[in-house]
N, CA, C and O atoms as CSV, one atom per row, in Angstrom:
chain,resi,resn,atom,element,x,y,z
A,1,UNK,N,N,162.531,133.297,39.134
A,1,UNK,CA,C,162.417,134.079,37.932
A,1,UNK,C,C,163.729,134.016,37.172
A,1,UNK,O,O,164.888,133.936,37.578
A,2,UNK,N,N,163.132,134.083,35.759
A,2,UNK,CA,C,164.795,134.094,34.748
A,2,UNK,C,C,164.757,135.444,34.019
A,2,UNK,O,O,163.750,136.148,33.955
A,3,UNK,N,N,165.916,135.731,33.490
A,3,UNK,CA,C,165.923,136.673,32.993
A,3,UNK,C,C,166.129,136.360,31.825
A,3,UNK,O,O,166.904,135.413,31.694
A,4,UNK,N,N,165.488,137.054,30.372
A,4,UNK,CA,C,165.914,136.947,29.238
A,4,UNK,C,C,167.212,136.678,28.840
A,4,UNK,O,O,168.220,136.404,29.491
A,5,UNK,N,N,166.956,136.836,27.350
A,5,UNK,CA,C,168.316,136.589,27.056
A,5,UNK,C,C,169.031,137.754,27.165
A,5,UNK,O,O,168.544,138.455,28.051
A,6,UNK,N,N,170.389,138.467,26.407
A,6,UNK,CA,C,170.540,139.828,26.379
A,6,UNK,C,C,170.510,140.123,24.564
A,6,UNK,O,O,171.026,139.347,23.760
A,7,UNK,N,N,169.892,141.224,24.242
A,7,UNK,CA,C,169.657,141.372,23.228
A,7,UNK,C,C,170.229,142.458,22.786
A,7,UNK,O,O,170.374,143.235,23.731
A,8,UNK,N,N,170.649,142.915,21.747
A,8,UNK,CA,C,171.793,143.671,21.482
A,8,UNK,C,C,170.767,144.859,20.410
A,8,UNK,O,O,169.890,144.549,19.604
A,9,UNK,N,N,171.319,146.379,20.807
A,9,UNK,CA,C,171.130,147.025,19.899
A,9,UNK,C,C,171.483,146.846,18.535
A,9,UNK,O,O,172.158,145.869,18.208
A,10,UNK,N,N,170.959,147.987,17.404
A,10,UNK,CA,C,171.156,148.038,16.631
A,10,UNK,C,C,172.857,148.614,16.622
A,10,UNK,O,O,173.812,148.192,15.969
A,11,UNK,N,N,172.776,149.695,17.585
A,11,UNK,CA,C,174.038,150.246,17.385
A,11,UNK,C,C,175.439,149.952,18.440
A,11,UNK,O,O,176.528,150.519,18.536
A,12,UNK,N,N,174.747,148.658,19.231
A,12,UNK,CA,C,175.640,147.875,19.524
A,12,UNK,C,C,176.046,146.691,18.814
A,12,UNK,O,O,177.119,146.208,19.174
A,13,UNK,N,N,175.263,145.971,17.643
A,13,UNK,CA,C,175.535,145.455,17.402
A,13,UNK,C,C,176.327,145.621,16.055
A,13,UNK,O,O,176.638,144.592,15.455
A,14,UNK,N,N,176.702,146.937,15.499
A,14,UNK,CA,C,177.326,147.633,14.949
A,14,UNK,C,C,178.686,148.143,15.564
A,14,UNK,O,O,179.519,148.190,14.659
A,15,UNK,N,N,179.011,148.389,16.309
A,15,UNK,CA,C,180.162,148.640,16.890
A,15,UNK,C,C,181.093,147.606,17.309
A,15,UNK,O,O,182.316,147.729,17.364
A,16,UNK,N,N,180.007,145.971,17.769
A,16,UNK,CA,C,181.066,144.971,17.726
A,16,UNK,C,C,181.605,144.529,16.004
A,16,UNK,O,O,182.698,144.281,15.496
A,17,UNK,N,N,180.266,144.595,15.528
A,17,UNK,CA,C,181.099,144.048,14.074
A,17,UNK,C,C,181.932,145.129,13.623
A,17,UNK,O,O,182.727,144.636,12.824
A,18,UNK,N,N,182.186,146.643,13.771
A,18,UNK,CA,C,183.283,147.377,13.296
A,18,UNK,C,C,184.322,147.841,14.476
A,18,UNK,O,O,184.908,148.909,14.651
A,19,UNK,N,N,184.317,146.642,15.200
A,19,UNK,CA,C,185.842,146.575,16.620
A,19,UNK,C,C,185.613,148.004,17.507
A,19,UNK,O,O,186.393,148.179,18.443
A,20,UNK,N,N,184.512,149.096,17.237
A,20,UNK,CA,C,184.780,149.860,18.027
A,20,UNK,C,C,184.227,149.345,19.526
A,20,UNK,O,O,183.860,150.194,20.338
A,21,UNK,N,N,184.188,148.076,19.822
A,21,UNK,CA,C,183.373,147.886,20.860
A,21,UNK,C,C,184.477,147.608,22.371
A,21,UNK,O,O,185.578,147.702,21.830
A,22,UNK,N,N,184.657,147.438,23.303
A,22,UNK,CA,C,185.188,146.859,24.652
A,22,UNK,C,C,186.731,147.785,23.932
A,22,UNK,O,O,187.493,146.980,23.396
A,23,UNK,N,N,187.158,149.039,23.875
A,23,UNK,CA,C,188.338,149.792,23.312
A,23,UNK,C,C,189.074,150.382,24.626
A,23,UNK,O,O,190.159,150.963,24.649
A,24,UNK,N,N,188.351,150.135,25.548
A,24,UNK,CA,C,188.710,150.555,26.830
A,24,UNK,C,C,187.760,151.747,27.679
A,24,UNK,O,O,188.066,152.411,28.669
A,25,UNK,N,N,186.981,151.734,27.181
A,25,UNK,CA,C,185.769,152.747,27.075
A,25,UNK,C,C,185.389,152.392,28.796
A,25,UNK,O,O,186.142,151.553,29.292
A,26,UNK,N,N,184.568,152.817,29.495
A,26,UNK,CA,C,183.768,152.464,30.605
A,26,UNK,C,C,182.163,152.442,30.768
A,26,UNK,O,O,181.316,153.290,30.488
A,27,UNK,N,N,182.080,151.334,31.247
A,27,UNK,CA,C,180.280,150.780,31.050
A,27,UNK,C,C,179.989,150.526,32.007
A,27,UNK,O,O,180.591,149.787,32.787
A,28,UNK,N,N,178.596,151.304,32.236
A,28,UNK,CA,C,177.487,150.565,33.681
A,28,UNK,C,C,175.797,149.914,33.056
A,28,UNK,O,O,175.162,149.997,32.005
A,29,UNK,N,N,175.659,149.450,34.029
A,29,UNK,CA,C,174.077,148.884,33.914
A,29,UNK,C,C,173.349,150.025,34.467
A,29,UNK,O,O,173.570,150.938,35.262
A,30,UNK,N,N,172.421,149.622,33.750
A,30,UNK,CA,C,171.065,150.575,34.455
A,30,UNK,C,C,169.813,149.705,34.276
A,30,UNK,O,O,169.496,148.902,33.398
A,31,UNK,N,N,169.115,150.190,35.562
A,31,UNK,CA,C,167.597,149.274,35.468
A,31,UNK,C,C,166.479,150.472,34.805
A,31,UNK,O,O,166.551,151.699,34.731
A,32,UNK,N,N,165.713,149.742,34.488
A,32,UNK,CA,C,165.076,150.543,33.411
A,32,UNK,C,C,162.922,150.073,33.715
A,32,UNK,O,O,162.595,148.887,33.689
A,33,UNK,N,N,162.320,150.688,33.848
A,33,UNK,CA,C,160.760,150.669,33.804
A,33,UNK,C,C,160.152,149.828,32.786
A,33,UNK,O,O,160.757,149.639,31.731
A,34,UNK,N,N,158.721,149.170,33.055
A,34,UNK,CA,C,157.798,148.858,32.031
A,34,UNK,C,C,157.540,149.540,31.243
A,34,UNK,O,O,157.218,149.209,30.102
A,35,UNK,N,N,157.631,150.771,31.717
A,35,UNK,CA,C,157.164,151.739,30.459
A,35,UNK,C,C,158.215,152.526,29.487
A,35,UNK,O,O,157.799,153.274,28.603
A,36,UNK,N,N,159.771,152.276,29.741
A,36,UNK,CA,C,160.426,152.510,29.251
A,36,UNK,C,C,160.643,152.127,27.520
A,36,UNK,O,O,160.412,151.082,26.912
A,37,UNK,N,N,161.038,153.092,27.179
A,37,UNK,CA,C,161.447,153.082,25.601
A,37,UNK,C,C,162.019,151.800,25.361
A,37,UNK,O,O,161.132,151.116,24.850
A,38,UNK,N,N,163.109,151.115,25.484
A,38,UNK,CA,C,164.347,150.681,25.543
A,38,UNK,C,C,164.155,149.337,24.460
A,38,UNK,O,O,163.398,148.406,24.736
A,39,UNK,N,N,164.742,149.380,23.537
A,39,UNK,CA,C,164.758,148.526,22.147
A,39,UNK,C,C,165.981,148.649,21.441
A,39,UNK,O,O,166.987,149.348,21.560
A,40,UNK,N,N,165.556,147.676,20.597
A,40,UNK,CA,C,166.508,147.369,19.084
A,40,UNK,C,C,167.018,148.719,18.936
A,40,UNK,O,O,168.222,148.964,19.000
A,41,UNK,N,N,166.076,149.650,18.730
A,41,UNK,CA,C,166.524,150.878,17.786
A,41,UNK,C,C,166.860,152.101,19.075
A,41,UNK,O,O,166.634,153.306,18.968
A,42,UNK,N,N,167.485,151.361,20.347
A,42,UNK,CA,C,167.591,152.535,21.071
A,42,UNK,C,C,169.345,152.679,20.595
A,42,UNK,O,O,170.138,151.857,20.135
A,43,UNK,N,N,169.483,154.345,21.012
A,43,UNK,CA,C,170.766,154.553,20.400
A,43,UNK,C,C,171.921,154.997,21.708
A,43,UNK,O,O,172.965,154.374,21.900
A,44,UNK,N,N,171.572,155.934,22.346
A,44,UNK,CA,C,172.526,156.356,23.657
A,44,UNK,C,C,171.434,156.490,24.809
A,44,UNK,O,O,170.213,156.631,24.741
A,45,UNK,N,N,172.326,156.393,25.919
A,45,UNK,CA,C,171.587,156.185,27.015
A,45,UNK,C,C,171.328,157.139,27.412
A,45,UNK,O,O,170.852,156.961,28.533
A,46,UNK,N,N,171.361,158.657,27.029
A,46,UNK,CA,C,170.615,159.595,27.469
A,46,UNK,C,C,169.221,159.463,26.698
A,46,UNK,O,O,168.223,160.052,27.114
A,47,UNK,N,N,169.198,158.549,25.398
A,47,UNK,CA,C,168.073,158.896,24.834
A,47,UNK,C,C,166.744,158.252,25.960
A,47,UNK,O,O,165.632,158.757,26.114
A,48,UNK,N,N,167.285,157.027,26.625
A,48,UNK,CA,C,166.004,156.216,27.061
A,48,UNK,C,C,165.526,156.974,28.411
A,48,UNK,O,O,166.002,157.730,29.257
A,49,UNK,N,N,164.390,156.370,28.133
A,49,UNK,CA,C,163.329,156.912,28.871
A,49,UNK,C,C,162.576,156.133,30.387
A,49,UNK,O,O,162.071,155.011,30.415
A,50,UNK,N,N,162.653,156.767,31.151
A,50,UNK,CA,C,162.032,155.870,32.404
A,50,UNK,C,C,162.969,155.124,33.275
A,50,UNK,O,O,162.756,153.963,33.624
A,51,UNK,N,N,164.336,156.028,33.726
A,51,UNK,CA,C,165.135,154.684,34.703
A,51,UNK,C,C,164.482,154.749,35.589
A,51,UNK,O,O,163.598,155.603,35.651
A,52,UNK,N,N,164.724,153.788,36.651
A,52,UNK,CA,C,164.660,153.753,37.982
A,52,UNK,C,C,164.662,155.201,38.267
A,52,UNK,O,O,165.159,156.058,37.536
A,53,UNK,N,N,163.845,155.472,39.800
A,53,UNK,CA,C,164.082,156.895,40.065
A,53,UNK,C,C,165.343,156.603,40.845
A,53,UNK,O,O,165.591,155.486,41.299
A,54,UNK,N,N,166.246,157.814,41.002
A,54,UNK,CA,C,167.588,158.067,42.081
A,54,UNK,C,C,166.992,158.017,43.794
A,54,UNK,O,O,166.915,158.912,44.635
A,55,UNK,N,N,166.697,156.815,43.836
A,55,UNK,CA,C,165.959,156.543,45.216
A,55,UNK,C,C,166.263,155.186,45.953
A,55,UNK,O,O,166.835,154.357,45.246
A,56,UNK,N,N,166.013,154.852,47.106
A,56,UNK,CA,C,165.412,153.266,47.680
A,56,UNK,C,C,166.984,152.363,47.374
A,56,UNK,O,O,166.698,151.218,47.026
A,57,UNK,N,N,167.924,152.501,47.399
A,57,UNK,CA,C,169.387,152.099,47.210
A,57,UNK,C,C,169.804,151.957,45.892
A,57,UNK,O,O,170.845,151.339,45.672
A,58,UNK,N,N,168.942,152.587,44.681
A,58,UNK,CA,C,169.318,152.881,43.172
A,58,UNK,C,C,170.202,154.064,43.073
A,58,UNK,O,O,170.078,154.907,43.961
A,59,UNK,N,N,170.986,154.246,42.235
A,59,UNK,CA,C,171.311,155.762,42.256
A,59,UNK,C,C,171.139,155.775,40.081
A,59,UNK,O,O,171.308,154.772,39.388
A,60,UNK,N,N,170.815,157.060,39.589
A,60,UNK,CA,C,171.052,157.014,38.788
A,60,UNK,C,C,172.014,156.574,37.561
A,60,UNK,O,O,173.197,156.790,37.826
A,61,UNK,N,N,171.819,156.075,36.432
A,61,UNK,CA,C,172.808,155.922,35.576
A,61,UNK,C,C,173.232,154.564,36.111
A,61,UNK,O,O,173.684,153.886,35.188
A,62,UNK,N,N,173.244,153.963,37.219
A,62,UNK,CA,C,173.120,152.418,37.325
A,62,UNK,C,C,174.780,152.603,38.051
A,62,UNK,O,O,175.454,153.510,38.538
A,63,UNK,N,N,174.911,151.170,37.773
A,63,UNK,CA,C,176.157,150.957,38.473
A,63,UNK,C,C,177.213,150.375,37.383
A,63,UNK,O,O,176.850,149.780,36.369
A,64,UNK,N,N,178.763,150.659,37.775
A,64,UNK,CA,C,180.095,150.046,36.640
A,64,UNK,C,C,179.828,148.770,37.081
A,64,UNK,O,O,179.667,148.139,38.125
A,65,UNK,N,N,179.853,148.543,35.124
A,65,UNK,CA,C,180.140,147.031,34.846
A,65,UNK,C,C,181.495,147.125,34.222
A,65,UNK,O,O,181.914,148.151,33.686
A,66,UNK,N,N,182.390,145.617,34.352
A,66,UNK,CA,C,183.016,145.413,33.835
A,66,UNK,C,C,183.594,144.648,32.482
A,66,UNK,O,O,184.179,143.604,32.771
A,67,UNK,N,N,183.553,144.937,31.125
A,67,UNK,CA,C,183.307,144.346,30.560
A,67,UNK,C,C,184.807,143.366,29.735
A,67,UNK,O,O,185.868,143.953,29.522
A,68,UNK,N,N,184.660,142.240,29.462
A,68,UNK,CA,C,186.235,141.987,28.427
A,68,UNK,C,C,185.650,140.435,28.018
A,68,UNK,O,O,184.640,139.748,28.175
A,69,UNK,N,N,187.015,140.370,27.377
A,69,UNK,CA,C,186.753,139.498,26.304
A,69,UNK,C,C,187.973,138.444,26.014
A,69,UNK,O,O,189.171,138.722,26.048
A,70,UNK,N,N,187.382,137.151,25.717
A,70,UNK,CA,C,188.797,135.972,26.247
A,70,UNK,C,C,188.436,135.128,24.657
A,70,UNK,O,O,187.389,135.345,24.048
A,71,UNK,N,N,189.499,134.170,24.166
A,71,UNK,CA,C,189.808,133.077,23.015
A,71,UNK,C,C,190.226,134.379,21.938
A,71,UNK,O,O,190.368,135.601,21.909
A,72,UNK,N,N,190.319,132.952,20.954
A,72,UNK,CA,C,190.550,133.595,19.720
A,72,UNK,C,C,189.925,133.040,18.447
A,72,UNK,O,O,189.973,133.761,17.450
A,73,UNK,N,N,189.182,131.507,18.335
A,73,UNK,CA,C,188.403,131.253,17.287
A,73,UNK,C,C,187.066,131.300,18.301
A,73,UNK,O,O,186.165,131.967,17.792
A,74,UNK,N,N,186.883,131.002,19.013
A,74,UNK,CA,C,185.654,131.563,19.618
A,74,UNK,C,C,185.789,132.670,20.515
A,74,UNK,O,O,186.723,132.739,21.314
A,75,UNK,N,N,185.058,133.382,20.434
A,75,UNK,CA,C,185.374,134.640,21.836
A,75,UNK,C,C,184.171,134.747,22.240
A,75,UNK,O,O,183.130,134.655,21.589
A,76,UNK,N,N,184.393,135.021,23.758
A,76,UNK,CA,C,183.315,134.638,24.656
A,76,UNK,C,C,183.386,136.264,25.114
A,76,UNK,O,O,184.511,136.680,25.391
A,77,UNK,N,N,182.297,137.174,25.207
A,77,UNK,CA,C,182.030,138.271,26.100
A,77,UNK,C,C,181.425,138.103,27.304
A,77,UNK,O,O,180.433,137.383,27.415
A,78,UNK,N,N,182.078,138.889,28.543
A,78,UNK,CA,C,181.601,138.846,29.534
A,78,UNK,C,C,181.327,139.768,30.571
A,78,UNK,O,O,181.525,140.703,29.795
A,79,UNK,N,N,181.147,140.142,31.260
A,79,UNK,CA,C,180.964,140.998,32.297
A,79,UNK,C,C,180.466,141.158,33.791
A,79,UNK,O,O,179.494,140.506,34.171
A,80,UNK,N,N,181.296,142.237,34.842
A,80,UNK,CA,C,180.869,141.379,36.171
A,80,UNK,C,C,179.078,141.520,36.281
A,80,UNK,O,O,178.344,142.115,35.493
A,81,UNK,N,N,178.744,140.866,37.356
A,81,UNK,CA,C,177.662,140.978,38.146
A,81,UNK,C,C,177.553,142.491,38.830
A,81,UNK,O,O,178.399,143.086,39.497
A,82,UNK,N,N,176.084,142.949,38.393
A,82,UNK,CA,C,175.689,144.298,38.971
A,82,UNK,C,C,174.547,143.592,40.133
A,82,UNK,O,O,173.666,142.733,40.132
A,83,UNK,N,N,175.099,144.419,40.960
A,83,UNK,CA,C,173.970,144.551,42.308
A,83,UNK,C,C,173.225,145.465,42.979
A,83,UNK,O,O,173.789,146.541,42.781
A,84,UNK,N,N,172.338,145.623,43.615
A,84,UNK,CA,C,171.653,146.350,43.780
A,84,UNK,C,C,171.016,146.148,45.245
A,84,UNK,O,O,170.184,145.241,45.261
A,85,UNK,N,N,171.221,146.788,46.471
A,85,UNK,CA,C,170.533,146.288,47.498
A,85,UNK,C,C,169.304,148.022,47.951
A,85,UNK,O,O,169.466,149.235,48.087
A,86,UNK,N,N,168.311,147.131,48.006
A,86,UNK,CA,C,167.060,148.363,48.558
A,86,UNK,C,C,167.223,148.813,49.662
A,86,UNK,O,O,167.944,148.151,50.408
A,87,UNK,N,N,166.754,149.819,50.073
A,87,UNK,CA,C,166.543,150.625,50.981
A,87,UNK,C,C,165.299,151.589,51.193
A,87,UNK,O,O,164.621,152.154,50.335
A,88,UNK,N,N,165.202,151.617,52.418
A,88,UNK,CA,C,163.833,152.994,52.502
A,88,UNK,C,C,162.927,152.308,51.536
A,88,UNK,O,O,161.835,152.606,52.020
A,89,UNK,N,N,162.778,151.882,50.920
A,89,UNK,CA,C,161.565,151.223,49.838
A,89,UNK,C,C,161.888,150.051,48.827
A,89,UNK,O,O,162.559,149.042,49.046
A,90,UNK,N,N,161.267,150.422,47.704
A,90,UNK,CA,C,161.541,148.958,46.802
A,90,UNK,C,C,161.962,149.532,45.734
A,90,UNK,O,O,161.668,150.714,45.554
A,91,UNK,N,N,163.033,148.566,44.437
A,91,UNK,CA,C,163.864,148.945,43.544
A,91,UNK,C,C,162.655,148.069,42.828
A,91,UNK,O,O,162.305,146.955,43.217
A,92,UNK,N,N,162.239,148.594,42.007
A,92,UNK,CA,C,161.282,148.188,41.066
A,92,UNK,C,C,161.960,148.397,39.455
A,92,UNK,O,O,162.667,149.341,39.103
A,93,UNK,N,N,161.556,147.321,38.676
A,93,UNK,CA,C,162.425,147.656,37.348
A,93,UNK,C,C,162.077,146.539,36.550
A,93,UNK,O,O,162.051,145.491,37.194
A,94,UNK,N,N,161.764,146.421,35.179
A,94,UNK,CA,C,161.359,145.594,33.976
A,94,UNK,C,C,162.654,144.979,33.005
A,94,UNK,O,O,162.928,143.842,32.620
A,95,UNK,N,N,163.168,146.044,32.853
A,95,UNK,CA,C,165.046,145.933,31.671
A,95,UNK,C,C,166.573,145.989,32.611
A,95,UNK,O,O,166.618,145.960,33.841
A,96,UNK,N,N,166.988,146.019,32.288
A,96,UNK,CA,C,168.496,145.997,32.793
A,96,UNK,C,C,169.226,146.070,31.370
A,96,UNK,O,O,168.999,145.164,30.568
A,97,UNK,N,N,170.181,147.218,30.991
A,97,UNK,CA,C,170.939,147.268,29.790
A,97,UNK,C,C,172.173,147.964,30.505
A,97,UNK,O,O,172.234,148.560,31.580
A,98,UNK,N,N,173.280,147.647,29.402
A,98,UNK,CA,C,174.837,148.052,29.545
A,98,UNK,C,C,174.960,148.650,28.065
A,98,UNK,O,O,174.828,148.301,26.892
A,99,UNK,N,N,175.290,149.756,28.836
A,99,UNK,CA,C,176.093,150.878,27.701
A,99,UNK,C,C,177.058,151.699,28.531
A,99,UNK,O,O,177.170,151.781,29.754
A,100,UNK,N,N,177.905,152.444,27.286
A,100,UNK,CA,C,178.802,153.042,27.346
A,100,UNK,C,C,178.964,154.797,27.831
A,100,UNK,O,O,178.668,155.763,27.129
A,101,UNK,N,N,179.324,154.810,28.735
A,101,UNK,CA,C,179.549,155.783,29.506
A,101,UNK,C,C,179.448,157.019,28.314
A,101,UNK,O,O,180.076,156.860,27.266
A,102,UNK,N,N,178.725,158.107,28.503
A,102,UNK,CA,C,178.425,159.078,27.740
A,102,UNK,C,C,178.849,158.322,26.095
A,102,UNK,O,O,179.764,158.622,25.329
A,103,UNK,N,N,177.899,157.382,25.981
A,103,UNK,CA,C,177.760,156.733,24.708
A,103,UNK,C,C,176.916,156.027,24.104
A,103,UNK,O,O,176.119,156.764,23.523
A,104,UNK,N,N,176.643,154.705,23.917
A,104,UNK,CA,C,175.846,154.012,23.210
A,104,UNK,C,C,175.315,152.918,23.967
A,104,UNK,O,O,176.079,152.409,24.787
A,105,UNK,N,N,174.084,152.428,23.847
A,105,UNK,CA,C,173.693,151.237,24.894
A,105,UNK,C,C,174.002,150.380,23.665
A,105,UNK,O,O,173.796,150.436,22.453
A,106,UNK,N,N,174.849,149.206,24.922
A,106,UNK,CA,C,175.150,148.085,23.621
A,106,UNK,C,C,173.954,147.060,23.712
A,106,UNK,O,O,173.333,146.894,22.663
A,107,UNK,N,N,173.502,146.272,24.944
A,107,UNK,CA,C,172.539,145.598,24.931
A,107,UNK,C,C,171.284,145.828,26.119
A,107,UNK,O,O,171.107,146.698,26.972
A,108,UNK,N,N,170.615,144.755,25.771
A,108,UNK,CA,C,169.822,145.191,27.226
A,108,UNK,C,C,168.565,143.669,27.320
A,108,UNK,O,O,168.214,142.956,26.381
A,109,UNK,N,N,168.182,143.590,28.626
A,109,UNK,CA,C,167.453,142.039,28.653
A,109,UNK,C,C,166.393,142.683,29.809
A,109,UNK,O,O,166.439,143.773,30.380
A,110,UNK,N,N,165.238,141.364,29.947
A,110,UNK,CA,C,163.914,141.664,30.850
A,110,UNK,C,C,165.007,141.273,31.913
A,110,UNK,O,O,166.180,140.898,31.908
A,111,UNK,N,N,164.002,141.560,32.846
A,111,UNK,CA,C,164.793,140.884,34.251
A,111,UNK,C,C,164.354,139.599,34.403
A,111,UNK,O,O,164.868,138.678,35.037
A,112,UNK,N,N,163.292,139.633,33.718
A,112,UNK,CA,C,161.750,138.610,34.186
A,112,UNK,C,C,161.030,137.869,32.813
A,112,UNK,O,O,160.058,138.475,32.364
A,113,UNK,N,N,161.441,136.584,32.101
A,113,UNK,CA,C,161.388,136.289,30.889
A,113,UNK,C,C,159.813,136.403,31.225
A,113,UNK,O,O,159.678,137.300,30.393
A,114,UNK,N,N,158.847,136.292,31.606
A,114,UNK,CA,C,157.306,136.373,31.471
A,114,UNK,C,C,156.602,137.297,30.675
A,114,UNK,O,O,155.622,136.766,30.152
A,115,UNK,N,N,156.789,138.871,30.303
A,115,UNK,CA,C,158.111,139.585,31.328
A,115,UNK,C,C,157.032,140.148,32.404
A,115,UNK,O,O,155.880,140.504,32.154
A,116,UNK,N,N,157.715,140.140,33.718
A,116,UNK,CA,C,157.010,140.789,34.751
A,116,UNK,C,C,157.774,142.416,35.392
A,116,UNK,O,O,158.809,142.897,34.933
A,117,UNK,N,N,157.147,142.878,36.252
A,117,UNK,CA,C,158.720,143.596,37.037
A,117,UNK,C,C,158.895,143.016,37.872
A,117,UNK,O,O,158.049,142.389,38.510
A,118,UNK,N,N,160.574,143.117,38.165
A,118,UNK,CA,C,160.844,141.846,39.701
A,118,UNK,C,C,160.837,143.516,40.491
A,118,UNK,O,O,161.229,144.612,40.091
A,119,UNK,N,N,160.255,143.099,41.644
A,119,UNK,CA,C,160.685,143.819,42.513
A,119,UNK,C,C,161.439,143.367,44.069
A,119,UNK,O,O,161.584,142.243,44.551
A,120,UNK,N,N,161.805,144.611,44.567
A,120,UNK,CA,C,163.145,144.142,45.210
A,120,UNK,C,C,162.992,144.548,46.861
A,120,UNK,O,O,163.977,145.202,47.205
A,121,UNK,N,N,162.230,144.382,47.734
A,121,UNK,CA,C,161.929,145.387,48.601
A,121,UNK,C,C,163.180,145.354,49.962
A,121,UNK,O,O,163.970,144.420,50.098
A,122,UNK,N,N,163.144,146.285,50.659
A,122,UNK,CA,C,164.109,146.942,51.529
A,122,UNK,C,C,164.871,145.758,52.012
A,122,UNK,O,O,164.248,144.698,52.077
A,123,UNK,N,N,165.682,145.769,52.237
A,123,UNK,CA,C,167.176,144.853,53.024
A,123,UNK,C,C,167.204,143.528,52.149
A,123,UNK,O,O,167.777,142.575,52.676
A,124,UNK,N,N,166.641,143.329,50.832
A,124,UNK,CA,C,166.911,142.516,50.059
A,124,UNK,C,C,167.924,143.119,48.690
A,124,UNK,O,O,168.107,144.301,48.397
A,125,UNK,N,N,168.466,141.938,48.019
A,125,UNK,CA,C,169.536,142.362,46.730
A,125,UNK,C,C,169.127,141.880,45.491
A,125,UNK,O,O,168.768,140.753,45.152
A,126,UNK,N,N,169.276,143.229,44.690
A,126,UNK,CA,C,168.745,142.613,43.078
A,126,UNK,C,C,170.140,142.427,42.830
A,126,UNK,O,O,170.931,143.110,43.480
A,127,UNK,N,N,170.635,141.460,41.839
A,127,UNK,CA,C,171.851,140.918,41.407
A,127,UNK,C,C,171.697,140.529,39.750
A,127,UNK,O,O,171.600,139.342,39.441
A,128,UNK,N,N,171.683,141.286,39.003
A,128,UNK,CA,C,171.978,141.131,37.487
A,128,UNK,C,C,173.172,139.745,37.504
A,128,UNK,O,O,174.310,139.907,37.945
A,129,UNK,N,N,172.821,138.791,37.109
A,129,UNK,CA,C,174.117,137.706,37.206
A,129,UNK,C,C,174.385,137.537,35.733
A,129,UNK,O,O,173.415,137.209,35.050
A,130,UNK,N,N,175.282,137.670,35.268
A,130,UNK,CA,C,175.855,137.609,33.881
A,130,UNK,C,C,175.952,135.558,33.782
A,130,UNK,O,O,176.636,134.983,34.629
A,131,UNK,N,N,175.342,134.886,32.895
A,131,UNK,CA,C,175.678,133.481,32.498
A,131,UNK,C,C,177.284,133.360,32.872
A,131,UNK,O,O,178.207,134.147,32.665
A,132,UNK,N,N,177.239,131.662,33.698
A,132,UNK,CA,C,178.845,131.572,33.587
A,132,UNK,C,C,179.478,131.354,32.581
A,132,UNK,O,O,180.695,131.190,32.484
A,133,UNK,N,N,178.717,131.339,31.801
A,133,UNK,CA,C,179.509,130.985,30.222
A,133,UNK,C,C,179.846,132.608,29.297
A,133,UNK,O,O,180.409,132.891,28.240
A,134,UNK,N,N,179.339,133.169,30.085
A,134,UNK,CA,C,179.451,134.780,29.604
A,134,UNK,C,C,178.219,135.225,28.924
A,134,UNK,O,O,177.183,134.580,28.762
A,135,UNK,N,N,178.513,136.515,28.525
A,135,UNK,CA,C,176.877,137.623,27.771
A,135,UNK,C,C,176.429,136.594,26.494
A,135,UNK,O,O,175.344,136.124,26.153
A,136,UNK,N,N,177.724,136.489,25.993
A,136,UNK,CA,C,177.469,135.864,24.162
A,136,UNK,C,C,179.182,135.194,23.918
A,136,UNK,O,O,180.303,135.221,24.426
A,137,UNK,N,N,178.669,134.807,23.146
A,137,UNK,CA,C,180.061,134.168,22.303
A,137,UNK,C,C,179.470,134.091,20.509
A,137,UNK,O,O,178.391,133.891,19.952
A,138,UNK,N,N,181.129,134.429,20.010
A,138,UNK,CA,C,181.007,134.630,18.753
A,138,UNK,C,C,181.694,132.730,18.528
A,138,UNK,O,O,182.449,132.126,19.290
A,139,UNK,N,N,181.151,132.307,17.399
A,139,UNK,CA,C,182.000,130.922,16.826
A,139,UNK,C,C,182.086,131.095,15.329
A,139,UNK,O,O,182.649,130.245,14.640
């Protein structure tokens, strides 16, 4: 299975074009439901709807990502790899997005370009892998 691309809010993609973006702020991933809200027009991550429950080796609010940023006529964004290993049951989940700690979701992607839910069951690892080339690059 592949995962989409990552697709950027509205109001993430507003904050990179006015520099308030990677300021030193702190960001995690969160996995997110089929039935979840989670779009273009989502704005903070309290707004969305449907994470993962706080269960099965998930914990709420997801896990710290690390995010930064390298060049200078091209700049490449990047960020580490989030993981996830199950327990007691299965980590079930459709989205995966990164936003800003009591702030704004900047982007967010399927797990599963089809899209399906991947699921993850006990003593196995979900692993969000960020492209080695990074999230995006500006040219």
């Amino acid at each position: 299975m592949a995962a989409g691309a990552w697709t950027f809010t509205n109001t993430g993609r507003t904050s990179l074009a006015t520099g308030t973006w990677l300021t030193g702020d702190t960001y995690k991933m969160a996995l997110f439901l089929s039935t979840s809200d989670l779009g273009a027009a989502t704005t903070t991550y309290a707004a969305v709807t449907n994470e993962h429950a706080n269960a099965n080796g998930y914990t709420t609010g997801g896990t710290a990502v690390t995010l930064s940023k390298s060049g200078t006529t091209t700049v490449t964004f990047d960020s580490t790899d989030a993981t996830w290993t199950a327990s007691g049951g299965s980590i079930v989940a459709r989205f995966a997005a990164v936003y800003e700690v009591a702030g704004s979701v900047v982007c967010y992607c399927l797990l599963d370009s089809t899209p399906a839910d991947v699921t993850v069951t006990t003593g196995n690892t979900l692993t969000v892998q960020i492209h080695a080339s990074g999230a995006f690059t500006l040219a």
